[in-house]
N, C-alpha and C positions, 0 to 999 in steps of 0.2 A: 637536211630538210628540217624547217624548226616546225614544230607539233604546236598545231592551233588550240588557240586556248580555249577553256567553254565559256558558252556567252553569261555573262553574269546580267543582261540588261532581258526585260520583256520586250518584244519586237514592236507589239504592240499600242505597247504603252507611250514607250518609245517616241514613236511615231504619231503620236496623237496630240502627246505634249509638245512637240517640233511645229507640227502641222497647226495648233491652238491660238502658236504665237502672231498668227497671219494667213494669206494663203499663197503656202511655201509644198511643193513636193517634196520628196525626202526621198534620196537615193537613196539604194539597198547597202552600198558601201558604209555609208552613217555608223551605222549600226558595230561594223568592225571598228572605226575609226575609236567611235566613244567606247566600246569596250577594251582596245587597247590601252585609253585613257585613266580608265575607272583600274585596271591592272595595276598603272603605271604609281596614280593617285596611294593605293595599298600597300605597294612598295615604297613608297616615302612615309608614309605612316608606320611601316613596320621599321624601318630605319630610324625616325626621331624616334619613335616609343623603346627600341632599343639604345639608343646614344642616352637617353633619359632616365636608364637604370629600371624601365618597370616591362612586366608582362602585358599590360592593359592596353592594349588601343583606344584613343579618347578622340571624343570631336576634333578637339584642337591639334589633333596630330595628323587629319588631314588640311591639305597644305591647298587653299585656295586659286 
């Protein structure tokens, strides 16, 4: 069984900036979705900043 991750997003926030853009509901699921994203985003960051020779995570080592 893989062990869920903690949520790194405000639920609320979240949902508020989704909901701002129009008027859109926002499933509860969302919320996993882009947190697996924001995970995913970290580990490519930690990968370039490691292939790169440094310790520092920089803007530009999250990957668009």
């Amino acid at each position: 069984m893989v062990k869920p991750k903690d949520m790194l997003l405000i639920g609320s926030k979240t949902k508020d900036a989704l909901r701002s853009m129009g008027k859109y509901n926002v499933s509860n699921d969302v919320l996993d979705a882009l947190n697996t994203q924001v995970y995913w985003l970290i580990d490519q960051a930690q990968k370039r900043c490691s292939a790169n020779g440094r310790k520092t995570i920089r803007n530009h080592d999250i990957l668009a």
